[in-house]
C-alpha positions as CSV (number, residue, x, y, z in Angstrom):
1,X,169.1,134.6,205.1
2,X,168.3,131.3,206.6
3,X,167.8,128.3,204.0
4,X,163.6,127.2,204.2
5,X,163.3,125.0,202.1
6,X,166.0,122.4,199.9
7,X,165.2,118.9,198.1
8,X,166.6,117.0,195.7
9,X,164.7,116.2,192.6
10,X,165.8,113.2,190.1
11,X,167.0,110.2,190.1
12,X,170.5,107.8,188.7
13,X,170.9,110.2,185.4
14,X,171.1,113.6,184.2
15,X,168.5,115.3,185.1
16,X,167.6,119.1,184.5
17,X,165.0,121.9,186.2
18,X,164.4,124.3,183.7
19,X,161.2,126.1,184.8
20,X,159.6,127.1,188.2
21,X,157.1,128.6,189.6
22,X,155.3,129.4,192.9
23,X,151.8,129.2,194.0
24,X,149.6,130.9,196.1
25,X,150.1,128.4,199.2
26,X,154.0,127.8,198.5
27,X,153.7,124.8,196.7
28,X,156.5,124.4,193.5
29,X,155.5,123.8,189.7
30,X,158.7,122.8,188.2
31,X,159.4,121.2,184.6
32,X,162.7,120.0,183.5
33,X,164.2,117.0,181.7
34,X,165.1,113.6,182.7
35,X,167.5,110.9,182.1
36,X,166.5,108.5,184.6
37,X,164.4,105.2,184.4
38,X,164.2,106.0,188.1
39,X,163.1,109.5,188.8
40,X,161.1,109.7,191.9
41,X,157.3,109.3,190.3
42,X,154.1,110.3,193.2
43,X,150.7,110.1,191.6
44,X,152.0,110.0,188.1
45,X,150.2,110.3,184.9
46,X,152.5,108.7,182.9
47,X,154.3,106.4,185.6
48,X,157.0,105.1,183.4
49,X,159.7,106.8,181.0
50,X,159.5,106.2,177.2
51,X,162.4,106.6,176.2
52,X,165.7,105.2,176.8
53,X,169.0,106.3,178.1
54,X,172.4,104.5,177.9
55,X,174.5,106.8,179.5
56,X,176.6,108.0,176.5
57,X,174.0,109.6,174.8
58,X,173.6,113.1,177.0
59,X,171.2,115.2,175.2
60,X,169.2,111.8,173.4
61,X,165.9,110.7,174.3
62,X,165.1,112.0,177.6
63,X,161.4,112.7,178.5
64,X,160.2,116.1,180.2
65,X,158.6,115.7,184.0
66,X,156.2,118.0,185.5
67,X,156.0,118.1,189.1
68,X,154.4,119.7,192.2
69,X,156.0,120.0,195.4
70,X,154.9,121.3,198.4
71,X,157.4,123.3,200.5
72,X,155.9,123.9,203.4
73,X,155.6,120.4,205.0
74,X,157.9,118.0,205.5
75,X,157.9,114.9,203.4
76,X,155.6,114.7,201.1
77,X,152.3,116.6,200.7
78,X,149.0,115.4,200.2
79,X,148.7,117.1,196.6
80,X,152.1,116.4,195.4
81,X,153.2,114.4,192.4
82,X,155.8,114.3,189.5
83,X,155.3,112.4,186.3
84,X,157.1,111.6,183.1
85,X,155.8,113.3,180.2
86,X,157.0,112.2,176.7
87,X,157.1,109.8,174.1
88,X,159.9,107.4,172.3
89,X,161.8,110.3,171.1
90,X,163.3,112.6,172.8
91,X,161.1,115.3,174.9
92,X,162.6,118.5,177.0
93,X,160.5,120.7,179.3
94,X,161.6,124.2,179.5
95,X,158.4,126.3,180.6
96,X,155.8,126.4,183.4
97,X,152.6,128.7,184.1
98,X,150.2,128.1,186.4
99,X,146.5,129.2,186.8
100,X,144.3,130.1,189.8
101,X,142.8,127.4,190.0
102,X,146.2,125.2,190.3
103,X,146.5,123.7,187.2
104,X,149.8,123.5,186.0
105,X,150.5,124.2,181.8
106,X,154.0,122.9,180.8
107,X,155.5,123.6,177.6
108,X,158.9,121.9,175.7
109,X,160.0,120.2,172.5
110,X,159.5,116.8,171.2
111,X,160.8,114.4,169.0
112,X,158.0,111.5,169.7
113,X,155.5,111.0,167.3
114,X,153.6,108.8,169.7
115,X,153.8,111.6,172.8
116,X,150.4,111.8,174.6
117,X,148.3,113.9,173.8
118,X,145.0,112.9,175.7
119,X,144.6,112.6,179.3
120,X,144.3,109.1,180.4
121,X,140.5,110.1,181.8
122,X,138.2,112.6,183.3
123,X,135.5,114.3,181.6
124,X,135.8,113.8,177.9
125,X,139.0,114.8,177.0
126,X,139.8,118.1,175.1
127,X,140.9,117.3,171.3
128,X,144.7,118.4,170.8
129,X,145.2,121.7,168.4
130,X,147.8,119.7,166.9
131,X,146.9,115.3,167.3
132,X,150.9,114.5,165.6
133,X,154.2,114.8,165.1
134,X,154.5,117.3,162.0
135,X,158.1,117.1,160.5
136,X,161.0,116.2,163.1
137,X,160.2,118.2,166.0
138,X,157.1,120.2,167.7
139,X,156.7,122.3,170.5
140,X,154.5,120.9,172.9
141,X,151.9,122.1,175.8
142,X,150.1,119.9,178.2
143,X,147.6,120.9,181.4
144,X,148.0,118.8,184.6
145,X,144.7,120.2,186.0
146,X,144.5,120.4,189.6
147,X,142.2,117.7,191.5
148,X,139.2,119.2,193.6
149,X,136.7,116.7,195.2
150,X,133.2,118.2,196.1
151,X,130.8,116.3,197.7
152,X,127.1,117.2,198.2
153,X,124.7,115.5,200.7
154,X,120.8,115.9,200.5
155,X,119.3,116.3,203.9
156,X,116.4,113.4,204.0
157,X,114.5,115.3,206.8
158,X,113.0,118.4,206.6
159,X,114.3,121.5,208.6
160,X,112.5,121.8,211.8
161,X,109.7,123.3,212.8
162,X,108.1,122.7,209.4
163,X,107.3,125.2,207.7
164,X,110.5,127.4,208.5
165,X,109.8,130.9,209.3
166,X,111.0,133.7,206.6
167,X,114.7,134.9,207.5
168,X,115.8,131.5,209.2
């Protein structure tokens, strides 16, 4: 079986992929943990990690990343980013699920009591079922929703011949 798609995905530290899944036009949903100040970040919504890392401290304040990569162009797509997602503490992704409208629904752990849990815009954002930290750690789960642009135009001339016969 020939190999059709390969990329590396993370950056100076440990990193992990602990969840993917496969949309309807190819693109990859994957969530995982990171260790690195420097994981590759496109069109982030949190574009810088938390937490720190001193590279003795495996398994200590990493921050989950949620990413979308699309494998059937080379490069990088249009619609493809990966972002950070955590707090001070330490944060693991381990699930994915996406919808069918492309949004993307990642779910982990967390130690941070200051992890984000509103979008940084949009459309008023949704209220989180749970706004804080309760105890030492929480399950968490966040929606990246997918980005649609519709545009509508409004003729200023009227359709020709005026009126417009029935059925045209």
């Amino acid at each position: 079986y020939p190999l059709n798609y390969f990329t590396y995905l993370g950056g100076s530290g440990p990193d992990v992929g602990q969840d993917i899944k496969v949309d309807s036009v190819q693109a990859a949903h994957v969530v995982g943990t990171t260790f690195s100040s420097n994981f590759p970040i496109v069109n982030a919504l949190q574009p810088t990690q938390t937490s720190s890392y001193d590279g003795s401290k495996y398994g200590q304040n990493g921050d989950a990343f949620v990413a979308l990569i699309s494998t059937t162009l080379a490069g990088q797509g249009a619609g493809d980013y990966s972002t950070y997602l955590g707090g001070s503490g330490s944060d693991q992704g381990t699930g994915v699920a996406i919808d069918v409208f492309g949004a993307t629904y990642a779910a982990g752990a967390t130690q941070s009591s200051d992890f984000p849990v509103l979008g940084p815009s949009g459309p008023p954002p949704t209220p989180p079922y749970q706004g804080q930290l309760v105890g030492t750690q929480d399950a968490f789960v966040s929606k990246t929703g997918a980005s649609s642009i519709l545009n509508l135009t409004i003729p200023n001339t009227s359709p020709t011949p005026n009126p417009v016969g029935a059925g045209n």
